[in-house]
Kinemage of the C-alpha trace (Angstrom):
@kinemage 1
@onewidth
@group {chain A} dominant
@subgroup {mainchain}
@vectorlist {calphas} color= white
{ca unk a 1} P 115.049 125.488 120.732
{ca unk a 2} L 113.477 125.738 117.452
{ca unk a 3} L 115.387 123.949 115.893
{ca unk a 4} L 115.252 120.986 118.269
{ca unk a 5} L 111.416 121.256 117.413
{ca unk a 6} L 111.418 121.421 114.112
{ca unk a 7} L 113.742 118.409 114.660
{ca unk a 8} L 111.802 116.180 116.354
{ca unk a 9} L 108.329 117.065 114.151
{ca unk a 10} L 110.519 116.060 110.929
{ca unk a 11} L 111.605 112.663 112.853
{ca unk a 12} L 107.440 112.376 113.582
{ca unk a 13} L 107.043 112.778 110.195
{ca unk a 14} L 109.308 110.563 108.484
{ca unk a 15} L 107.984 107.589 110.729
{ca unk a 16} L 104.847 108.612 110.063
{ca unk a 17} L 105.738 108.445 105.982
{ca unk a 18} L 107.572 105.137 106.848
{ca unk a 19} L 104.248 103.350 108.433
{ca unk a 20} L 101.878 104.317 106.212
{ca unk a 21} L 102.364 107.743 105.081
{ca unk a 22} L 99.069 109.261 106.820
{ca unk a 23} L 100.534 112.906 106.472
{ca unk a 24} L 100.783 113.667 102.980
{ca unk a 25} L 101.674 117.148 103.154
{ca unk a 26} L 104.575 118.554 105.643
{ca unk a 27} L 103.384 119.888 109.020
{ca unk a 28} L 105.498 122.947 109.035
{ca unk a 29} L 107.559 124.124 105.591
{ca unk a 30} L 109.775 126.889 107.419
């Protein structure tokens, strides 16, 4: 299950990154 999350934030993330890059900084690092 964790890794599904971890999955899916990563995805939110990288489209995040890829429409403006909003996040600079990763949500989670483990």
């Amino acid at each position: 299950m964790k890794a599904e999350w971890l999955d899916l934030l990563n995805a939110l993330y990288v489209n995040a990154l890829k429409r403006g890059g909003h996040l600079k900084r990763p949500l989670l690092t483990s």
